[in-house]
C-alpha positions as CSV (number, residue, x, y, z in Angstrom):
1,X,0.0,0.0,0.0
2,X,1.6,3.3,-1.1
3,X,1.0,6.8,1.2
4,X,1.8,9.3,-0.6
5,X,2.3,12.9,1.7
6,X,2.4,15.7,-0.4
7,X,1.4,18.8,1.2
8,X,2.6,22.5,0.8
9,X,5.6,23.8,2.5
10,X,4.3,26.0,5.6
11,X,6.3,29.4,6.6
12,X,8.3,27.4,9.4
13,X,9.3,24.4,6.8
14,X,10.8,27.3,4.8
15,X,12.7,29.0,7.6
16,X,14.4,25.9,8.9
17,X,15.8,25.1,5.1
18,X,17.4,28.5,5.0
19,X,13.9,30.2,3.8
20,X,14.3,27.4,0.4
21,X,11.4,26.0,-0.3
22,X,12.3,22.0,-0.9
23,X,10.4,19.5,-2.1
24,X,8.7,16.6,-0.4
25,X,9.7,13.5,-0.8
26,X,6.4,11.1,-0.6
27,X,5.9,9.0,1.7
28,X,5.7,5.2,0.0
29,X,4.8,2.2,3.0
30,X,7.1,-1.0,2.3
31,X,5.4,-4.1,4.0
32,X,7.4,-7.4,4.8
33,X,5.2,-9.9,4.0
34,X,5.5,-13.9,5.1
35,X,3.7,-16.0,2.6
36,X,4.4,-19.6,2.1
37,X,7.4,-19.7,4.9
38,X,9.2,-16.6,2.5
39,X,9.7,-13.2,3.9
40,X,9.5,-10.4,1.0
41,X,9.4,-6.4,0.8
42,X,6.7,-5.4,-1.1
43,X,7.5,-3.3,-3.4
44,X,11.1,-4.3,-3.9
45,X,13.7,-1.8,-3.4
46,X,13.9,-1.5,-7.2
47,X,10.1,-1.3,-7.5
48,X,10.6,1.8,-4.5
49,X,13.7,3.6,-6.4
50,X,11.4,3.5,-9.8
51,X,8.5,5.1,-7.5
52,X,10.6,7.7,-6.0
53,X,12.3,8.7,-9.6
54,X,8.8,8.8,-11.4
55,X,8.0,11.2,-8.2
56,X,10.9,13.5,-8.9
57,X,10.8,13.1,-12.9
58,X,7.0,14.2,-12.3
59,X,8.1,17.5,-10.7
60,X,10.2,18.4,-13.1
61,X,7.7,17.9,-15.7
62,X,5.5,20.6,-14.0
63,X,7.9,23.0,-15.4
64,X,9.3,21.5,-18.4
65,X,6.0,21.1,-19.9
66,X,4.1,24.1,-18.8
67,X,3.0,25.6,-22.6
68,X,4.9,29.0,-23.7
69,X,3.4,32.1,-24.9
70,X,2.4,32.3,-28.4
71,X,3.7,35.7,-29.5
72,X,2.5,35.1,-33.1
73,X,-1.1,36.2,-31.6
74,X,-0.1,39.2,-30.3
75,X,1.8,40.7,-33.9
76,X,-0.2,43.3,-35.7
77,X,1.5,42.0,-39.0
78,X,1.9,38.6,-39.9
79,X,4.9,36.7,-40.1
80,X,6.6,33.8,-41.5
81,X,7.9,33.2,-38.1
82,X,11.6,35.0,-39.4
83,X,12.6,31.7,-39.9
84,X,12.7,30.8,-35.9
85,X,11.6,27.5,-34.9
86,X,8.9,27.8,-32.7
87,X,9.0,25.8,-29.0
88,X,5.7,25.2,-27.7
89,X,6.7,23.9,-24.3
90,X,9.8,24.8,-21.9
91,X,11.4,21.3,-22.0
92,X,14.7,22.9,-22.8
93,X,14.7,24.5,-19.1
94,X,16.3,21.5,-17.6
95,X,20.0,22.4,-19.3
96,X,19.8,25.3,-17.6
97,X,19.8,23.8,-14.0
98,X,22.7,23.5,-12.2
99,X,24.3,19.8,-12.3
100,X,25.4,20.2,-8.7
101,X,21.0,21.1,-8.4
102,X,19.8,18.0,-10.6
103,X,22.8,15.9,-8.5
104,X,20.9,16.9,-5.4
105,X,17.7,15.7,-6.3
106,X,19.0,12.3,-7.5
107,X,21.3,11.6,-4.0
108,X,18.4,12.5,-1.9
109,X,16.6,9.7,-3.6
110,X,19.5,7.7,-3.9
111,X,19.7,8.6,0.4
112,X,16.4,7.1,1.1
113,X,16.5,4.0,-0.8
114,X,20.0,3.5,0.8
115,X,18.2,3.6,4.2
116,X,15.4,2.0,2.6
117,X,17.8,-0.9,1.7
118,X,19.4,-1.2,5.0
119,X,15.6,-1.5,6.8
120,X,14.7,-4.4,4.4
121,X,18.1,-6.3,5.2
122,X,17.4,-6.1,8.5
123,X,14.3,-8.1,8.1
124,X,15.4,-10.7,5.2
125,X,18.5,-10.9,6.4
């Protein structure tokens, strides 16, 4: 079963990240399940990682695929476009983040299912 706590940063969250707004990280339950004398995770740690990276590959979407302006509707004359080739979405945003940014995102993912990884040894171990 998956639980999935996304809520909005509150003023407080923001002060205590050095006034940053981060993102949440949902919250996904793991069960260890005992079926036919075989303990399991369920979802697998590779299931969880593919969860978490959909999650974050999600957020970045929001942006990346928000719809740009169409200045063509706003020109008194018509053009032939002066030869520019039109972009209809911002998808090329994401070169323009920061690697040490993008490296981040993918370590604090990489963080939880290391921890995530370490719980589930624990028990099938």
């Amino acid at each position: 079963s998956e639980a999935y706590g996304l809520s909005a940063l509150s003023d407080t969250e923001k002060t205590k990240n050095g006034g940053k707004a981060s993102v949440k990280i949902p919250k996904i339950s793991v069960e260890i399940l005992l079926r036919n004398q075989e303990i399991s995770a369920q979802p697998s740690v590779p299931a969880t990682r593919s969860l978490f990276l959909d999650e974050l590959h999600a957020y970045m979407g929001i942006v990346c695929t928000l719809p740009r302006l169409n200045s063509g509707r706003f020109d008194v004359f018509e053009s032939e476009n002066g030869g520019r080739k039109t972009v209809s979405t911002f998808h090329d945003l994401i070169h323009s983040v920061s690697s040490i940014v993008m490296s981040d995102a993918y370590s604090a993912v990489e963080d939880h299912i290391r921890n995530l990884t370490i719980f589930v040894n624990q028990w099938l171990g």
